[in-house]
N, C-alpha and C positions, 0 to 999 in steps of 0.2 A: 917856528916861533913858539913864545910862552903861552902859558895855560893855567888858569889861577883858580881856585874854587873856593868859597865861602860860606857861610850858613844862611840857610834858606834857598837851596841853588842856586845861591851868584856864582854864578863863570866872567872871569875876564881873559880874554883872547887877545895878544896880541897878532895882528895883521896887517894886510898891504889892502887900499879902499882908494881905490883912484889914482893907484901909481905911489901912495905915501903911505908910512907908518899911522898905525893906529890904534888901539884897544874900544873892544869891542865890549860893549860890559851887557851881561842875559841875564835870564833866571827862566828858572823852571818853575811851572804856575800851571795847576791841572794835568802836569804830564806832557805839557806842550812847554818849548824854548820860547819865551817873548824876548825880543831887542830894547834896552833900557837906554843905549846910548852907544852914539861912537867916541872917544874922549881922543883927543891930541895927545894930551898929558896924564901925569900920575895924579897931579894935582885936579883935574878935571874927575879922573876915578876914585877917589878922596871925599868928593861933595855926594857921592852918591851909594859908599859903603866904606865899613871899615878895615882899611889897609892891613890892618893888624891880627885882622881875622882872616887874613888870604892864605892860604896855600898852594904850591907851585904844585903841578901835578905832572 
């Protein structure tokens, strides 16, 4: 699956979470990965950083 990174350590994961597709969006905070959300959609990872700032890694 894909793998996106942003500024400020946003990561978004795409993944399989109960048998279905999902993106997993994190950030890195103290050194530690906190979980910010699981999104269905692109539109869902949209409300919560900017798309435009991703890079695929």
């Amino acid at each position: 699956m894909g793998i996106w990174r942003g500024p400020d350590g946003i990561e978004v994961e795409a993944i399989m979470l109960n048998d279905l597709p999902c993106l997993r969006v994190t950030q890195r905070i103290g050194g530690q990965r906190m979980v910010l959300a699981y999104c269905m959609d692109v539109r869902e990872v949209g409300r919560l950083v900017n798309l435009a700032e991703l890079v695929e890694t």
